[in-house]
Backbone as a printed PyTorch tensor [residue, N CA C, xyz], in Angstrom:
tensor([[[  0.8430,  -1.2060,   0.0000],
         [  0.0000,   0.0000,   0.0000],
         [  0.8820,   1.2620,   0.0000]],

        [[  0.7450,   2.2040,  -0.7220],
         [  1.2800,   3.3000,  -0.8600],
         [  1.5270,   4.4280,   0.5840]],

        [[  1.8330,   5.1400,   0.8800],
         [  2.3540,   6.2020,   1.8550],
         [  1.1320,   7.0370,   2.3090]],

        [[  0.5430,   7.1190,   0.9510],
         [ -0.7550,   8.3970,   0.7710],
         [ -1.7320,   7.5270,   1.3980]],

        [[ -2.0350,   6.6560,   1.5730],
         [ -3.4240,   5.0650,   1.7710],
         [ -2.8540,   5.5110,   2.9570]],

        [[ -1.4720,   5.3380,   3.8800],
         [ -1.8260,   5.0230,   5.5140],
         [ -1.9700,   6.5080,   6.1450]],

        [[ -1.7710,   7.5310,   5.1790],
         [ -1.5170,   8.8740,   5.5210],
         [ -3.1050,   9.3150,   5.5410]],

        [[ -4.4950,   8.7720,   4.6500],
         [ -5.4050,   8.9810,   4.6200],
         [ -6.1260,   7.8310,   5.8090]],

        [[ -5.6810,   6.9790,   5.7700],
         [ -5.9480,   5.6660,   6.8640],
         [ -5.9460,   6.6590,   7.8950]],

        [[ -4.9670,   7.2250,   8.5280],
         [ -4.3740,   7.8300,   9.9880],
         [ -5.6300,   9.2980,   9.9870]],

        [[ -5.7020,   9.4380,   9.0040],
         [ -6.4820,  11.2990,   9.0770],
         [ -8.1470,  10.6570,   9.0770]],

        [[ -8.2130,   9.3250,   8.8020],
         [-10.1790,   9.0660,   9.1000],
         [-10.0080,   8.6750,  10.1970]],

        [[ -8.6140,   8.0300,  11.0120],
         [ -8.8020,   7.5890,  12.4910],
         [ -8.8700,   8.8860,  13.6150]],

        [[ -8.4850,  10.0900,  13.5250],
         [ -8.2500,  10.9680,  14.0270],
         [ -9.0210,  11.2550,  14.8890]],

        [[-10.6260,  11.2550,  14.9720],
         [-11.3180,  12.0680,  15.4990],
         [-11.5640,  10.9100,  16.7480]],

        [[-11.3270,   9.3380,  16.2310],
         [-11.8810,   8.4560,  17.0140],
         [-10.3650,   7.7060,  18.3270]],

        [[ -9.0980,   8.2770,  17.7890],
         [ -8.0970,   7.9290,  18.3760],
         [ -7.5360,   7.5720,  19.8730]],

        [[ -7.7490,   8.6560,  20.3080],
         [ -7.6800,   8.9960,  21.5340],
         [ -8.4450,   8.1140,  22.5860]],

        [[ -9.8390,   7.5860,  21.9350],
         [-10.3540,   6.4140,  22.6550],
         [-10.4090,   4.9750,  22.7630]],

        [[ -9.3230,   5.0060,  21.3630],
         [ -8.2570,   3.0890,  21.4270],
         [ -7.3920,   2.9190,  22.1340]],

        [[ -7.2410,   3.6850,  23.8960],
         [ -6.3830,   3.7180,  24.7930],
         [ -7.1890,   4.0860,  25.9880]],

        [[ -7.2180,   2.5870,  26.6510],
         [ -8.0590,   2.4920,  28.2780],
         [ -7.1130,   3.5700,  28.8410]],

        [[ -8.3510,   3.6040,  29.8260],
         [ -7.4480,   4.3920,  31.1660],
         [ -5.8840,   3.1700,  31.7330]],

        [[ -6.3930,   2.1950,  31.7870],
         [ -5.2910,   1.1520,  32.1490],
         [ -3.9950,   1.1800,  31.0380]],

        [[ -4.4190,   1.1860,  29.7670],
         [ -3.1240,   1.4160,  29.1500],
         [ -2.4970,   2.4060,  29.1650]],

        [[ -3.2380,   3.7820,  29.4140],
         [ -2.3850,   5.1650,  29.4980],
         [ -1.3770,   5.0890,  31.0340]],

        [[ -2.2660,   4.3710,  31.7170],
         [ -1.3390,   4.0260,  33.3900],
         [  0.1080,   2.9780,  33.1390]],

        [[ -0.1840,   2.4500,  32.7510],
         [  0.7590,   1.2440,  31.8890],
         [  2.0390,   2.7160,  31.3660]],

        [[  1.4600,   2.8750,  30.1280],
         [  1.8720,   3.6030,  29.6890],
         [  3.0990,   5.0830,  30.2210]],

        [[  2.3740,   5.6960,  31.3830],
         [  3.0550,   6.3530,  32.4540],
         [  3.9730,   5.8980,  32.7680]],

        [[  3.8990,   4.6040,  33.6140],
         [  4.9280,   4.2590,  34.1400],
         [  5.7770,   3.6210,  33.6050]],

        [[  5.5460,   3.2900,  32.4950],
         [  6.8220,   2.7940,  31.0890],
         [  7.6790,   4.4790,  31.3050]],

        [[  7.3440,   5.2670,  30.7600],
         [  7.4810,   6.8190,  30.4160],
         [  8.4540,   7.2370,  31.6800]],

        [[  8.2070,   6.7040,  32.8250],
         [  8.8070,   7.0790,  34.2820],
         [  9.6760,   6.4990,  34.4670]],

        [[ 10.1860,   5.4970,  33.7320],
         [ 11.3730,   4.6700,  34.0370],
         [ 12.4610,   5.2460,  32.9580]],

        [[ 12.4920,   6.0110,  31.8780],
         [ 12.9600,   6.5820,  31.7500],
         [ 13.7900,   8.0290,  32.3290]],

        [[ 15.3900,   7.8370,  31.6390],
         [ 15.7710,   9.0400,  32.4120],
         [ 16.2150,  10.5200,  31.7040]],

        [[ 14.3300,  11.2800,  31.8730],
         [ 13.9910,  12.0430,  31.2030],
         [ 14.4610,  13.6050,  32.4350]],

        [[ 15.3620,  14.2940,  31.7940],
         [ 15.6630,  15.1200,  32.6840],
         [ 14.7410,  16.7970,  32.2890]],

        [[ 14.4970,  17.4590,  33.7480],
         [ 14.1250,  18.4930,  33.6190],
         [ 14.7590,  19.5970,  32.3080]],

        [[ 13.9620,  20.3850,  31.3420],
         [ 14.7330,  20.9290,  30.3760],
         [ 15.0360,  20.2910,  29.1220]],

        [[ 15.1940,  19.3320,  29.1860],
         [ 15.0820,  18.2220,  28.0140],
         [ 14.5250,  18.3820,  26.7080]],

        [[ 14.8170,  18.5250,  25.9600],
         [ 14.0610,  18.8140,  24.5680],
         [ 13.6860,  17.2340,  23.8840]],

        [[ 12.5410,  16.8800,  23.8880],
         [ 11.8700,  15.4750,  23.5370],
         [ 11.2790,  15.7110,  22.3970]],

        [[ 11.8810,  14.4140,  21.2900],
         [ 10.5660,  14.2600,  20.1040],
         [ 10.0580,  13.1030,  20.5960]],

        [[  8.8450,  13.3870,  19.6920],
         [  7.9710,  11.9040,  19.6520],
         [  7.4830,  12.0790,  18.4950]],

        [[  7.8340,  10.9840,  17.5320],
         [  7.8940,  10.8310,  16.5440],
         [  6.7930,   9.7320,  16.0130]],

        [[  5.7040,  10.2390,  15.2720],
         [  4.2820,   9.2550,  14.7810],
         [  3.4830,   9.8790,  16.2370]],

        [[  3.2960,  10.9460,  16.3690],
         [  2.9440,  10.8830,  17.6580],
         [  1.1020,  11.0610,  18.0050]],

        [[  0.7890,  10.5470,  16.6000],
         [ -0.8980,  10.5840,  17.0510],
         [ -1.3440,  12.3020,  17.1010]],

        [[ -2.2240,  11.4240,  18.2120],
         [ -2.7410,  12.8240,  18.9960],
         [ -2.1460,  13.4650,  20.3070]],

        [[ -1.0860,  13.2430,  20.5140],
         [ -0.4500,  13.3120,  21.5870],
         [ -0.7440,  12.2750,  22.8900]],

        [[ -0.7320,  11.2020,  22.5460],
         [ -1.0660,  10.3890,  23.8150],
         [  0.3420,  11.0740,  24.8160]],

        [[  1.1470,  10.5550,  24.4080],
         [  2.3960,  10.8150,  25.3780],
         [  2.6370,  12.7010,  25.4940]],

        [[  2.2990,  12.7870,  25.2160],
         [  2.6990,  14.7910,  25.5410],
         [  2.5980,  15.0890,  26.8420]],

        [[  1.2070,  14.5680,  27.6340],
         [  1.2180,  15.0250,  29.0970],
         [  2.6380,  14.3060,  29.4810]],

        [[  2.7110,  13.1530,  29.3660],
         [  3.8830,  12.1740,  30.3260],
         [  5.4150,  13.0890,  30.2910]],

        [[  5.3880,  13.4930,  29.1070],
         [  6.3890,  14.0980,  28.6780],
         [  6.5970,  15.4740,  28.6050]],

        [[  5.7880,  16.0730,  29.4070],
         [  5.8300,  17.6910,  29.7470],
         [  5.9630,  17.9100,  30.8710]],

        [[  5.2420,  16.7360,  32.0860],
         [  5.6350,  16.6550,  33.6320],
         [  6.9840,  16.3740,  33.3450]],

        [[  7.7060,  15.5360,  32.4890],
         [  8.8730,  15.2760,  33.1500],
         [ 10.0760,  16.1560,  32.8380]],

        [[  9.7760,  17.1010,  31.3780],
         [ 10.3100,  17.7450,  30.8560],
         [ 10.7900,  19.4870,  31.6640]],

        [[  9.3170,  19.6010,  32.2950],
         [  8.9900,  20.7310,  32.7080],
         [  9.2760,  22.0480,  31.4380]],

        [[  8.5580,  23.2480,  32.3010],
         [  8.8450,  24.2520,  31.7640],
         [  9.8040,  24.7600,  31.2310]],

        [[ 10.6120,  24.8350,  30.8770],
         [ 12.1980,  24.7320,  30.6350],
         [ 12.5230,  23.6990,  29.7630]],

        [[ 11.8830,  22.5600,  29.7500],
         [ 12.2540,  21.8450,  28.4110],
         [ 10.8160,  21.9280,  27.3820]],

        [[ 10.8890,  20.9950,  26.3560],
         [ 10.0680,  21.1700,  25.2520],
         [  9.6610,  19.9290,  24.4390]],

        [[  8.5860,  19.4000,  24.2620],
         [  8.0210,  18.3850,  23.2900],
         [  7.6860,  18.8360,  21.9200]],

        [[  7.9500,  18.0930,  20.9460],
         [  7.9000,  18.1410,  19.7120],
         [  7.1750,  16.8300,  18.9470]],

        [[  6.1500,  17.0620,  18.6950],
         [  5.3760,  15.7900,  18.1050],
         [  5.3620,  16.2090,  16.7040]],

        [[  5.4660,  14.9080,  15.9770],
         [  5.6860,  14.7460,  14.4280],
         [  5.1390,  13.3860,  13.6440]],

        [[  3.7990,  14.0020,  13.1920],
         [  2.7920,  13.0130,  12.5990],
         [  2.6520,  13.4840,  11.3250]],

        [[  2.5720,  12.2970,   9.6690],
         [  2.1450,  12.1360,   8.4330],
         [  1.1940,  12.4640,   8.5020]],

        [[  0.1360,  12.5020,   9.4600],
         [ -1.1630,  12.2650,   8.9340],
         [ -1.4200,  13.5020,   9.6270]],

        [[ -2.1430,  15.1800,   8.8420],
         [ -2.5580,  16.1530,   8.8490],
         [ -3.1970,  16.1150,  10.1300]],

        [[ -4.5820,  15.2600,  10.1810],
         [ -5.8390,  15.5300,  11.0730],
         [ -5.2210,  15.1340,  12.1730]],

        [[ -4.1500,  13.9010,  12.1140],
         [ -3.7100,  13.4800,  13.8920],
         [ -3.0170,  14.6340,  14.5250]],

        [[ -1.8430,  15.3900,  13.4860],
         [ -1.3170,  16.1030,  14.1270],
         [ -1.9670,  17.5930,  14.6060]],

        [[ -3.0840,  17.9930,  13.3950],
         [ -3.7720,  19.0550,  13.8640],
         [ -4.6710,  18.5450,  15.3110]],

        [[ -5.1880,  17.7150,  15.3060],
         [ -5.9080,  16.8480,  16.7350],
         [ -4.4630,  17.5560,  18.4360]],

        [[ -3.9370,  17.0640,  17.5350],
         [ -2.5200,  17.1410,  18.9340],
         [ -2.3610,  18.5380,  19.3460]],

        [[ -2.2030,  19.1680,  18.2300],
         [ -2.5680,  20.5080,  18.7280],
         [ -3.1480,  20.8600,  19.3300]],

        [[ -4.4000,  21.2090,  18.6490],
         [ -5.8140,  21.1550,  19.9720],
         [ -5.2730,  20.7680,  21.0880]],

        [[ -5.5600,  19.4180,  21.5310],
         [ -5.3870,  18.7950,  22.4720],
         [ -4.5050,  19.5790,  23.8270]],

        [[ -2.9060,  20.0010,  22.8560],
         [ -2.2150,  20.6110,  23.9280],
         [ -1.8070,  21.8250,  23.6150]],

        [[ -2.6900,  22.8680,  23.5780],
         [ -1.9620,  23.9320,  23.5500],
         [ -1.1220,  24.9350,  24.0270]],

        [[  0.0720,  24.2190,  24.4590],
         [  1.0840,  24.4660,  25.3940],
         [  2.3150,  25.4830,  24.7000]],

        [[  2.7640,  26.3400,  25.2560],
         [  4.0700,  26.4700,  24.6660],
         [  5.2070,  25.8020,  24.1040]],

        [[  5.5680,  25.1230,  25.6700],
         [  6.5100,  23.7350,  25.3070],
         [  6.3270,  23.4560,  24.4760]],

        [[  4.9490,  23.1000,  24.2350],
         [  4.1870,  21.8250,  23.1000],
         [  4.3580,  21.8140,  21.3360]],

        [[  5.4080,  21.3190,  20.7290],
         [  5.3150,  22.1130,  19.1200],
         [  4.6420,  20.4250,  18.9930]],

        [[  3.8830,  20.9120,  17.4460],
         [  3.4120,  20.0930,  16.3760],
         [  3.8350,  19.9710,  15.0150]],

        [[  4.1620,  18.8360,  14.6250],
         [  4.7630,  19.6560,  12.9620],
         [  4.1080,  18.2180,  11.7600]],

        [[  3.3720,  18.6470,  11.5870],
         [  2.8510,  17.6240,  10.2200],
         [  3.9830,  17.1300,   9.4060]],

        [[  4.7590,  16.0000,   9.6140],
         [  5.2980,  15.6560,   8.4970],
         [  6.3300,  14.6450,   8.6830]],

        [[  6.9010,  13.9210,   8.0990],
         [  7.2880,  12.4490,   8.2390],
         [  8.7680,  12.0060,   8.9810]],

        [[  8.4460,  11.1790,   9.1570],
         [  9.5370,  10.1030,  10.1460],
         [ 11.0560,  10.7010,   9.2570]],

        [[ 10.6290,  10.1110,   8.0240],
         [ 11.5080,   9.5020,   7.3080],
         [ 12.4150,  10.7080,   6.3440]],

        [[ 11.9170,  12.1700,   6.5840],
         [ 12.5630,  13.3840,   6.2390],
         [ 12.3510,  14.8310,   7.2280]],

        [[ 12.4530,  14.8440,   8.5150],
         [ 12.4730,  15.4410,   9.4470],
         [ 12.7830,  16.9380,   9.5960]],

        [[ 12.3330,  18.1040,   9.4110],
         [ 12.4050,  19.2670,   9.1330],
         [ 13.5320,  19.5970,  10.7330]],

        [[ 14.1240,  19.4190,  11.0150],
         [ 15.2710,  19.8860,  12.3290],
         [ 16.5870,  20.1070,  11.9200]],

        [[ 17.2190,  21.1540,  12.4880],
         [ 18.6350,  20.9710,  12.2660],
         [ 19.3550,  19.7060,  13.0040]],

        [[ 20.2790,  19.2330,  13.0260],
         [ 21.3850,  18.1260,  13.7080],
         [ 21.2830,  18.2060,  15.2250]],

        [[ 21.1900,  17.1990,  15.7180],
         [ 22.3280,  17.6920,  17.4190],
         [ 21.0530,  18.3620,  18.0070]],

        [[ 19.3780,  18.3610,  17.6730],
         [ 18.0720,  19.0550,  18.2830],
         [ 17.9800,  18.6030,  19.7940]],

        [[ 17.9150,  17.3180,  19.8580],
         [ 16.9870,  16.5070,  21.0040],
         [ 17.6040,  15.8860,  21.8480]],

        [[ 17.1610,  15.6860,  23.3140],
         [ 17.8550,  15.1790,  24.2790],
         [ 17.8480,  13.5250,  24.1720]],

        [[ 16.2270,  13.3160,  23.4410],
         [ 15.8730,  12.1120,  23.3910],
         [ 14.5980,  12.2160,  22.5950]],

        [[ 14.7140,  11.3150,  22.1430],
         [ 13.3250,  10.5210,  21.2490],
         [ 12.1800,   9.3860,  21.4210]],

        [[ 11.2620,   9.3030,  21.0970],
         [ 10.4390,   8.1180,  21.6800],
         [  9.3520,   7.8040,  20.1620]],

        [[  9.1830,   6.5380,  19.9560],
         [  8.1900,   6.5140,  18.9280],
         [  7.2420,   5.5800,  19.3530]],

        [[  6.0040,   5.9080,  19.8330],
         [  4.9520,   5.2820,  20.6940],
         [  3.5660,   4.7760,  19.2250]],

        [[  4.2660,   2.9160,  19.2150],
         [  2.9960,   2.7110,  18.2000],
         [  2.8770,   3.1830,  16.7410]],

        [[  3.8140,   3.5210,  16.2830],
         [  3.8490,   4.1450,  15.4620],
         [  5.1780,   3.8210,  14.3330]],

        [[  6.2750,   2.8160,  14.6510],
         [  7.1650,   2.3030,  14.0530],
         [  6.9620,   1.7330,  12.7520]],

        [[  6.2390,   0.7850,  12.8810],
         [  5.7320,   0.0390,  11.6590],
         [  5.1520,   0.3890,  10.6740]],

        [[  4.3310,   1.7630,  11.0800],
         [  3.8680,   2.9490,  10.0650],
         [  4.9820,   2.9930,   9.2130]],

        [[  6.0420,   3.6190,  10.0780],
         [  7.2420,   4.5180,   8.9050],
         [  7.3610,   3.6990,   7.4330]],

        [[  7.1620,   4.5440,   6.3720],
         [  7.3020,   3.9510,   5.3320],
         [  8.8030,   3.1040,   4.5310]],

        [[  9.9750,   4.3330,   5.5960],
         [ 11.5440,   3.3950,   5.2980],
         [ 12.1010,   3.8300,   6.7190]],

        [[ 11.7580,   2.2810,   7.3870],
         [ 12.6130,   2.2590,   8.6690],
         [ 13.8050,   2.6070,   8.7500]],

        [[ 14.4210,   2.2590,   7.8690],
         [ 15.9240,   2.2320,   8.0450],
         [ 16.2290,   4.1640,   7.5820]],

        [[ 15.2020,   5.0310,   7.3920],
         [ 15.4690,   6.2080,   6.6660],
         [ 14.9260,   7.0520,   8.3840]],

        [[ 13.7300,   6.5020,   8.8100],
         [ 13.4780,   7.0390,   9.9350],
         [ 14.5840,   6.6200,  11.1760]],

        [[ 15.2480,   5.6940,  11.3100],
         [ 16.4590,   6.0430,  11.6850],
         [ 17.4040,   6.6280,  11.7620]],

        [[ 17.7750,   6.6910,  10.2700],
         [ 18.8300,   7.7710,   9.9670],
         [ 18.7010,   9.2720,  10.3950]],

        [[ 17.5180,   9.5030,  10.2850],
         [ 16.6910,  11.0390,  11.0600],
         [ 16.9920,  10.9200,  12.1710]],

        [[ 16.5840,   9.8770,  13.0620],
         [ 16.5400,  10.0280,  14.1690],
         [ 17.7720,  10.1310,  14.8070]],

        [[ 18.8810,   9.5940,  14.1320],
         [ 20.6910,   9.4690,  14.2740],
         [ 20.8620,  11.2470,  13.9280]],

        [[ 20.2630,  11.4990,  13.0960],
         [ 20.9470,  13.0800,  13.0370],
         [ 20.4210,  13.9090,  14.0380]],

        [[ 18.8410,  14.0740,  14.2300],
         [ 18.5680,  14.9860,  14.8440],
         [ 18.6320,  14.9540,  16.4490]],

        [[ 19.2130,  13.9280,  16.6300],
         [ 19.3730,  13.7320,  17.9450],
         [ 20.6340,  13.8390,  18.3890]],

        [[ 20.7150,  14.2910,  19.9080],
         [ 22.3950,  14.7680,  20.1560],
         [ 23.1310,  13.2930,  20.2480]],

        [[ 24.4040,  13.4950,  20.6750],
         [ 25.2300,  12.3180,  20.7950],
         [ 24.8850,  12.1970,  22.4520]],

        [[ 24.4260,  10.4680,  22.5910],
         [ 24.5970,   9.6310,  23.9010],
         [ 22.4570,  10.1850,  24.1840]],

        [[ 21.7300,  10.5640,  23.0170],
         [ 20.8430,  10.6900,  23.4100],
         [ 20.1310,   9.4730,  23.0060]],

        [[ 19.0170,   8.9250,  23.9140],
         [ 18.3340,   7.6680,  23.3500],
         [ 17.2750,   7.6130,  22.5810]],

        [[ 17.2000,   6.7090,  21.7910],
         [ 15.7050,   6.6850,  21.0850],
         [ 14.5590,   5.3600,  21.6710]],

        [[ 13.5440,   5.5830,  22.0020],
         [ 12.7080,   4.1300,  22.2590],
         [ 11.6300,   3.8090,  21.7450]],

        [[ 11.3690,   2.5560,  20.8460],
         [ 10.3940,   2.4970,  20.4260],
         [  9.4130,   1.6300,  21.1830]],

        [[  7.9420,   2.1040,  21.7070],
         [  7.1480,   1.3940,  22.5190],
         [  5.8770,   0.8960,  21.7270]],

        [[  5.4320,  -0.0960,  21.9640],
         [  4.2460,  -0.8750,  21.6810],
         [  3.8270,  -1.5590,  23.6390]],

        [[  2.1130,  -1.6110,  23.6750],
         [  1.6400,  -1.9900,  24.5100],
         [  0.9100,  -3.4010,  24.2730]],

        [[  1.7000,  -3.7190,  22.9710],
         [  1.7070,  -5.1900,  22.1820],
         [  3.2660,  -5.5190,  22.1740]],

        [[  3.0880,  -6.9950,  21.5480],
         [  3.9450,  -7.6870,  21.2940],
         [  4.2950,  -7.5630,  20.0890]],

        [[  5.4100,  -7.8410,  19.1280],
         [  5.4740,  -7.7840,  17.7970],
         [  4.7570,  -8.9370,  17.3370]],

        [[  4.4560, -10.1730,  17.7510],
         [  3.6770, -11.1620,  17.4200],
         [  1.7990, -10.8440,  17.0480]],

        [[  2.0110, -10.3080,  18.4990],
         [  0.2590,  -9.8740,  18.8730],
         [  0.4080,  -8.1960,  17.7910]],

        [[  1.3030,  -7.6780,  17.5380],
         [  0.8090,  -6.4960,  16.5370],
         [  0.6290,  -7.0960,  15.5560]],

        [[  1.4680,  -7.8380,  14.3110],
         [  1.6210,  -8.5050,  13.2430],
         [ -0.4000,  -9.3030,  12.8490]],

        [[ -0.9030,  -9.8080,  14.1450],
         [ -1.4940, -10.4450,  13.9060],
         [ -3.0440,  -9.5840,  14.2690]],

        [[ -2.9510,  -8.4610,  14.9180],
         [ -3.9690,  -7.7410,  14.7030],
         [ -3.6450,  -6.8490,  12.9500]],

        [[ -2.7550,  -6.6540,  12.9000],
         [ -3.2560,  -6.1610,  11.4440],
         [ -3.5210,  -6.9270,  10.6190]],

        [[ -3.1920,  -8.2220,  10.3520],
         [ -3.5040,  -8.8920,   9.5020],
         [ -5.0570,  -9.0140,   9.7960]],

        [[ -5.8600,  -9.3100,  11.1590],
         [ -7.1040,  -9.2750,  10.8790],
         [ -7.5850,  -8.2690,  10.3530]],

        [[ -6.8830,  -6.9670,  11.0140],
         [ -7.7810,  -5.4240,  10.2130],
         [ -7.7940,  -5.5530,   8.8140]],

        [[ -6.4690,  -5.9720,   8.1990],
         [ -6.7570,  -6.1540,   6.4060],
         [ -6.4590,  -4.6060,   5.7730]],

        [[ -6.9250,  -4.8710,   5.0000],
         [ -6.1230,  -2.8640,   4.5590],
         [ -5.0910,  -2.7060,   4.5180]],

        [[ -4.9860,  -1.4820,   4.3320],
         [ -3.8110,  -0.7370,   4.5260],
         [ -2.6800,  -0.9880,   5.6810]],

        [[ -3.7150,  -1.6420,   6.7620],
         [ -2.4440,  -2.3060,   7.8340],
         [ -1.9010,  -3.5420,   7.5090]],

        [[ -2.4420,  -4.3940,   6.2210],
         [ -2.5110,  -5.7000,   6.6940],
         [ -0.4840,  -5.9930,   6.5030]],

        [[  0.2810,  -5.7830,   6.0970],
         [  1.3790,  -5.8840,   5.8530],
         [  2.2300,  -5.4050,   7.0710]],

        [[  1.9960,  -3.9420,   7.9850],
         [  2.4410,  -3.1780,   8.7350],
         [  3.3520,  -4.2200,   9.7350]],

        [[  4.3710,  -4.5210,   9.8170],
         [  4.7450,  -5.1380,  11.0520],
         [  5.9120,  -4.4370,  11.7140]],

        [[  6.7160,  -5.0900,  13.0930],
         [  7.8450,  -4.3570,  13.2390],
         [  8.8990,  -6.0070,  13.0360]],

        [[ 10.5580,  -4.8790,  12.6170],
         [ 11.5320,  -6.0260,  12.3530],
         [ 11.7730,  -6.7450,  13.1050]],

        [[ 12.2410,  -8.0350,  13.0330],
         [ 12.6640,  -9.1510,  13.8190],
         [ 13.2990,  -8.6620,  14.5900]],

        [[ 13.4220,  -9.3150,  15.7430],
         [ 14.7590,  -8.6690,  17.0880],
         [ 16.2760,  -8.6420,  16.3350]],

        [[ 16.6710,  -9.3990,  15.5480],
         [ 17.7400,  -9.6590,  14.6810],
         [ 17.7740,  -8.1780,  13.7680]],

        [[ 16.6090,  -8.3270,  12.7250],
         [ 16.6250,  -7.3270,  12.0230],
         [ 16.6620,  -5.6550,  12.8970]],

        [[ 16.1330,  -5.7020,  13.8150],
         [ 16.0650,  -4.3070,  14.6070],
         [ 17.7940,  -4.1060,  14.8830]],

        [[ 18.0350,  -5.3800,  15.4560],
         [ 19.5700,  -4.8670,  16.3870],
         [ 20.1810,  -4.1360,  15.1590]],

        [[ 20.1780,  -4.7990,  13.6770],
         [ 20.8580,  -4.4190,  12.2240],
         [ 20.5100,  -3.1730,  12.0130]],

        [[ 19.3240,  -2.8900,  12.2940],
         [ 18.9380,  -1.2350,  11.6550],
         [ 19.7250,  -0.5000,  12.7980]],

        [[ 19.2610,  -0.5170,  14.0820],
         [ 19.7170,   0.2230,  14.6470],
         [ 21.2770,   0.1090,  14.6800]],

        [[ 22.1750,  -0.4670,  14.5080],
         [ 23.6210,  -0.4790,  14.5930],
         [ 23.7270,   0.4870,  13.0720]],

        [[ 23.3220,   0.1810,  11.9130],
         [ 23.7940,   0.5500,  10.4920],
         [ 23.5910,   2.4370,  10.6440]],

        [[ 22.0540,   2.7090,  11.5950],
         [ 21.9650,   4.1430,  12.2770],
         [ 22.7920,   4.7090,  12.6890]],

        [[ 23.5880,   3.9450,  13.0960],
         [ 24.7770,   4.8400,  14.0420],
         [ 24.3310,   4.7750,  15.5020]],

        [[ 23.7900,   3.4390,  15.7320],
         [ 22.8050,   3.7060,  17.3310],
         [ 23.8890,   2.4490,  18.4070]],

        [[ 23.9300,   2.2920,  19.4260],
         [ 24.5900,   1.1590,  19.9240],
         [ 23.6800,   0.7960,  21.7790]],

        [[ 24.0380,  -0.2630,  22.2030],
         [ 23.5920,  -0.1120,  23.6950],
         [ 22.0250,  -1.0490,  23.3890]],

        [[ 21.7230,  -1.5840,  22.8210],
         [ 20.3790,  -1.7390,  21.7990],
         [ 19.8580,  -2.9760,  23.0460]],

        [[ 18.7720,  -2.1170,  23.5860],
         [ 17.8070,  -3.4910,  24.2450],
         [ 16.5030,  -3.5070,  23.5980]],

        [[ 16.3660,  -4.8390,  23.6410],
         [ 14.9660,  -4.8520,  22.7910],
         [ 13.9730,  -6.0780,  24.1680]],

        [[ 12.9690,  -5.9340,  24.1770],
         [ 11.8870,  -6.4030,  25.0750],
         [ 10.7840,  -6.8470,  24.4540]],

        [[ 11.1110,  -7.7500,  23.7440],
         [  9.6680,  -8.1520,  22.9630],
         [  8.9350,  -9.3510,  23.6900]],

        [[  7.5150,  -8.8700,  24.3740],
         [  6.7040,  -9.7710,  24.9420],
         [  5.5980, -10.0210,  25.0360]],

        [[  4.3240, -10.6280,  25.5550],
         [  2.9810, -10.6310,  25.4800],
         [  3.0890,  -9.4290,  26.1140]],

        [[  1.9200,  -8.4660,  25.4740],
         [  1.4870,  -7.1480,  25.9320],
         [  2.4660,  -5.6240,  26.1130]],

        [[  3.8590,  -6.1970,  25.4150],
         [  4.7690,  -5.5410,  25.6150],
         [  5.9890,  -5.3470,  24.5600]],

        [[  6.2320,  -4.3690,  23.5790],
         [  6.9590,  -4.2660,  22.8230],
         [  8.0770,  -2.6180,  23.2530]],

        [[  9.3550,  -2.9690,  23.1360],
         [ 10.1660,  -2.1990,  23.7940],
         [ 11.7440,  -1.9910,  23.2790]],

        [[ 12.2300,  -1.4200,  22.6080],
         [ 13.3190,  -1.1760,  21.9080],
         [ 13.6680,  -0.0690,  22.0060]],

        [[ 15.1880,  -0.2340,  22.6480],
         [ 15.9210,   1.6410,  23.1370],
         [ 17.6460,   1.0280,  22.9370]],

        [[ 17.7010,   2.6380,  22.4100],
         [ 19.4680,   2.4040,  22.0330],
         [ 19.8160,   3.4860,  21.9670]],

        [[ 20.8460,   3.9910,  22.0240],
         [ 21.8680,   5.1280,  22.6390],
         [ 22.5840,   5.4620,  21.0150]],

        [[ 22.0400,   6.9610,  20.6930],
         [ 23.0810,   7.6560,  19.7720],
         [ 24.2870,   7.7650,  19.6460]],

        [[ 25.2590,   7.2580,  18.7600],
         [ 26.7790,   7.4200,  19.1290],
         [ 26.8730,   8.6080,  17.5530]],

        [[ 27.4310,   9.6380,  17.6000],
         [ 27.9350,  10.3550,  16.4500],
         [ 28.8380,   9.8280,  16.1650]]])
């Protein structure tokens, strides 16, 4: 399926988004977010970032003094995010993984929540994420699935998802090393998908 199909896929889910996440998974979710070591001041992307699920998590920890940056393909999610937070901190920027409007050396850290398997060239949304991020900053990609249990809900959805998966633990460690990334843990389990690795310039 073409780029434009999941980019129109993502802009009819928009209005209904925000409510394919229990209160229990956003708690889940938190305390994934808290075990990170997200320092006051911090300049954070989140990259595919919906409607901002993660923005609150990531503005308590950021505080005033640091700054979130969400960056979604799909028009309506990211205009949604807006709305949602109209914060200072808070930027929004419509537009893709995989060609990133930032200068080099931006971010303290990165996070891509659910949203990996979207990217149309993993290995290109890496490479972004290797530039615009400083050196020794981390990137993590989270699912509140498994790569097994994601693979196999899209195949029931059919569509435009039905192909969407994330790379093998093998294939991930490869992308992320060829990035320029090292330190690479990956956590793939029932109800739990989890991959973080450390920027080396």
């Amino acid at each position: 399926m073409s780029h434009d199909k999941h980019q129109e896929f993502y802009d009819s889910l928009a209005a209904e988004w925000d409510l394919m996440f229990t209160a229990e998974d956003l708690e889940r979710l938190s305390h994934l977010v808290d075990t990170f070591e997200i320092e006051p001041g911090y300049d954070v992307l989140d990259l595919g970032c919906g409607t901002g699920i993660l923005f609150d998590m990531l503005r308590r920890r950021v505080g005033p003094e640091g700054t979130v940056t969400g960056v979604d393909f799909s028009f309506q999610m990211a205009r949604r995010a807006h709305r949602n937070f109209p914060f200072d901190n808070v930027n929004v920027v419509d537009a893709d993984a995989t060609n990133l409007p930032f200068r080099a050396d931006t971010f303290d850290m990165a996070f891509s929540f659910s949203s990996f398997d979207n990217f149309s060239d993993q290995r290109k949304a890496l490479d972004e994420a290797h530039r615009v991020l400083k050196p020794g900053a981390n990137f993590c990609i989270i699912y509140l699935v498994s790569s097994h249990e994601l693979s196999d809900q899209h195949k029931q959805a059919g569509g435009v998802l039905a192909g969407d998966k994330l790379p093998t633990r093998e294939r991930m460690g490869e992308l992320f090393d060829v990035s320029h990334f090292d330190t690479v843990r990956i956590d793939d389990q029932p109800g739990l998908y989890f991959a973080c690795a450390i920027n080396v310039k």
